[in-house]
C-alpha positions as CSV (number, residue, x, y, z in Angstrom):
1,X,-13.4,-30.2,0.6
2,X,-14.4,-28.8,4.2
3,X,-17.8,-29.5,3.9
4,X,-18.6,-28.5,7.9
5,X,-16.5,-25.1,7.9
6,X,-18.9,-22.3,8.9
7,X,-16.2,-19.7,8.2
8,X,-16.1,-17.5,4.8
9,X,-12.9,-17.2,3.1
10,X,-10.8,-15.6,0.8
11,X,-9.8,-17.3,-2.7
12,X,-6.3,-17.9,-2.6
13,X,-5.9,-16.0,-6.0
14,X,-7.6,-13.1,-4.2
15,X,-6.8,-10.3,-7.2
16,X,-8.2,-12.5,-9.6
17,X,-10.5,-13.6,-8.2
18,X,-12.8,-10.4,-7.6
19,X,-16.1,-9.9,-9.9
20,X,-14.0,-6.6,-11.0
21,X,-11.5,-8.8,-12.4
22,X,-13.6,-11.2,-14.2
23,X,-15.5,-8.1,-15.7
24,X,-12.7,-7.1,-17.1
25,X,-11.6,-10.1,-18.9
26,X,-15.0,-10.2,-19.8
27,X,-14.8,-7.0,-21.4
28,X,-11.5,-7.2,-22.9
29,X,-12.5,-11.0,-24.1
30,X,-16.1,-10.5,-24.9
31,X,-16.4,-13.4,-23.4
32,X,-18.3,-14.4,-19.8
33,X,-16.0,-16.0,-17.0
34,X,-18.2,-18.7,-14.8
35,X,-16.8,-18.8,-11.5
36,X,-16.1,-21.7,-10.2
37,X,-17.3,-24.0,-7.8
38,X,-14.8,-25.1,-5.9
39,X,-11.8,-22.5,-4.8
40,X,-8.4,-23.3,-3.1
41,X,-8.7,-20.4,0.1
42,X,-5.9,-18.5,1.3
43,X,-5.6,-20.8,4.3
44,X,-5.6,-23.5,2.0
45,X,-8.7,-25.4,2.4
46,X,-10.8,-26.3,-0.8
47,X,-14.1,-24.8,-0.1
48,X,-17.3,-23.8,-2.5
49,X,-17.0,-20.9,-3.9
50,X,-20.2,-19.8,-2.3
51,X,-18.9,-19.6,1.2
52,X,-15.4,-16.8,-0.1
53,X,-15.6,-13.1,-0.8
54,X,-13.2,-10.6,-1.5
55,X,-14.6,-8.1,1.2
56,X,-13.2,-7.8,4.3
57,X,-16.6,-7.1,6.4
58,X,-17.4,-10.5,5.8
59,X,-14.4,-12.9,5.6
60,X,-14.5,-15.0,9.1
61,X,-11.4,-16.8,8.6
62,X,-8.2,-15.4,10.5
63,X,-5.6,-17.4,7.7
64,X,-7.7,-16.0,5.0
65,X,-7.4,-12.7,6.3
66,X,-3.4,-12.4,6.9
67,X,-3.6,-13.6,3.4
68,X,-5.4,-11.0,2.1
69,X,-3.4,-8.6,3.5
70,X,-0.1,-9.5,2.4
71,X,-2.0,-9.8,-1.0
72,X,-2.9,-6.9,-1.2
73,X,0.0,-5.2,0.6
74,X,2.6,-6.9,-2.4
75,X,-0.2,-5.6,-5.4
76,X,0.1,-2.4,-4.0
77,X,3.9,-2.3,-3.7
78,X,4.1,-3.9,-6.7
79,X,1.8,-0.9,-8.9
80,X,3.1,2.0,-7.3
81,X,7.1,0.6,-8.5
82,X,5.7,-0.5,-11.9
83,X,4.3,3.3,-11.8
84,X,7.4,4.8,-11.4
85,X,8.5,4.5,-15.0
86,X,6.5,5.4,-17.8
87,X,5.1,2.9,-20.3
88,X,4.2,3.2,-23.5
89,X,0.5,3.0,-24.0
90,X,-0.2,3.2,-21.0
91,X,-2.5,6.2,-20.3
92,X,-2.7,6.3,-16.2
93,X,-2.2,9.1,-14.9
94,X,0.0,9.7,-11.5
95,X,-3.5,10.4,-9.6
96,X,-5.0,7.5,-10.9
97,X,-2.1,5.3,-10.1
98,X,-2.0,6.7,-6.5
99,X,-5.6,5.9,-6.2
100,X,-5.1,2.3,-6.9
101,X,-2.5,2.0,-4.5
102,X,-4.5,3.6,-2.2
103,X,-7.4,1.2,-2.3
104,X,-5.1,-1.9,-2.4
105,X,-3.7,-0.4,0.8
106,X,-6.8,0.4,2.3
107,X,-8.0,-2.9,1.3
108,X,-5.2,-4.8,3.1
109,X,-5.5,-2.5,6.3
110,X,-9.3,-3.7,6.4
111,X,-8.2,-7.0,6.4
112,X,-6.1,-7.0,8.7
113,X,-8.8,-5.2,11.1
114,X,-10.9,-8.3,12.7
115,X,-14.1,-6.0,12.2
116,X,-13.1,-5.2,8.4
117,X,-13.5,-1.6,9.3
């Protein structure tokens, strides 16, 4: 573990790991996640969990970054093609579904911004 690494990072799991996503296995499993300790990053250091976040505004690594992006770049391409054909049970509607892409998009150009912004 990089004990001396002043940078914050991105988990290398960086969709699941978000506090949205563990609410909503909480939720679904009635159940509380803890978070972990200790995270593999995107760059692929093993830091404490304490020094990632999923926002962009204050990740510090460059690796962890490009990560991100390309994270969230292949979510985004990968909802709007799932969206394309209608599911069964599934009650999303095409606004919705373009909203989430949107966000995942906007998410990965933030990252890739050194500001965030």
């Amino acid at each position: 573990m990089a004990t001396s690494d002043p940078h914050i990072h991105v988990d290398r799991r960086v969709l699941h790991a978000h506090p949205a996503m563990r609410n909503l296995i909480s939720t679904t499993l009635g159940r509380a996640t803890d978070a972990p300790t200790v995270v593999t990053t995107g760059c692929g250091l093993q830091v404490p969990y304490a020094m990632t976040s999923p926002r962009p505004e204050s990740v510090t690594c460059l690796a962890c970054r490009d990560h991100a992006h390309r994270e969230h770049l292949r979510f985004a391409d990968q909802v709007e093609r799932l969206g394309r054909t209608p599911m069964p049970g599934v009650d999303i509607t095409r606004e919705q579904l373009d909203d989430a892409v949107a966000h995942l998009r906007d998410l990965a150009r933030r990252f890739s911004s050194p500001s965030g912004r």
